[in-house]
C-alpha positions, -999 to +999 in steps of 0.1 A: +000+000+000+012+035-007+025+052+022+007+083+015-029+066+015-016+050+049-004+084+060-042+097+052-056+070+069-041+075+103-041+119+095-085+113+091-082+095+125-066+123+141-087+149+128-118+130+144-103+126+177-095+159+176-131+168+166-144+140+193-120+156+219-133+189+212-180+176+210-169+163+244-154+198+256-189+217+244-212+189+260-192+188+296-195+228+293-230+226+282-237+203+315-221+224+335-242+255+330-273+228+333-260+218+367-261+253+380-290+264+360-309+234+375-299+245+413-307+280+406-342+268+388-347+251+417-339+272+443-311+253+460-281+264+483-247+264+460-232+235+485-262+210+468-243+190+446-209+211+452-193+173+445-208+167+410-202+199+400-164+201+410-164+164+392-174+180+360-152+205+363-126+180+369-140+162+340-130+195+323-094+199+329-093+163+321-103+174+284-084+197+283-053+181+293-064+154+266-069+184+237-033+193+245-016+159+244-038+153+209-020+187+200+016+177+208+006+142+193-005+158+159+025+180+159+052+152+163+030+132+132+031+163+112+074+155+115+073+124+108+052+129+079+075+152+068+104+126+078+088+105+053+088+123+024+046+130+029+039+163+014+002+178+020-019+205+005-052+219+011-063+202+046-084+231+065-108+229+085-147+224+073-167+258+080-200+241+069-199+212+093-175+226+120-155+193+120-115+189+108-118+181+069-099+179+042-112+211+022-120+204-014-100+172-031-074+176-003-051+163-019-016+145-006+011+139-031+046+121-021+073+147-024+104+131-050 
């Protein structure tokens, strides 16, 4: 198999862990503000459910400890593709969906 369809393989991977990485961020946030909303809705102390909230927050920095290593993990791909002799054009990100894609053809070509 060509190294630069295996190279795109593993690079489409990446971007959707990146983009799964990133849903899960925006859903722990979005239960976050539900936890407090719900304890202001229903007119409860802020120490009533004080634990589940600081777990989601810890939930949080977990994500976001996880977001980084995907970002040093993608950068240190990104040299050995290079290492390789894997050249890249046109990957972007997807304004329409709001996901990583490969913008147009996206196309990969193996540098001589």
């Amino acid at each position: 198999m060509e190294k630069v369809f295996v190279v795109k393989r593993a690079a489409s991977k990446l971007h959707a862990t990146e983009a799964a990485i990133d849903a899960a961020m925006v859903q722990v946030s979005e239960m976050m503000a539900e936890l407090v909303q719900t304890r202001k809705d229903l007119k409860l102390s802020a120490v009533v459910g004080s634990v589940a909230t600081a777990k989601v927050a810890a939930a949080m920095a977990a994500l976001s400890e996880a977001r980084s290593s995907m970002i040093d993990a993608h950068a240190d791909m990104d040299e050995v593709r290079l290492r390789i002799g894997v050249r890249t054009k046109m990957v972007g990100w997807d304004l329409k969906t709001g996901e990583a894609a490969q913008v147009a053809d996206a196309r990969l070509s193996e540098a001589s």
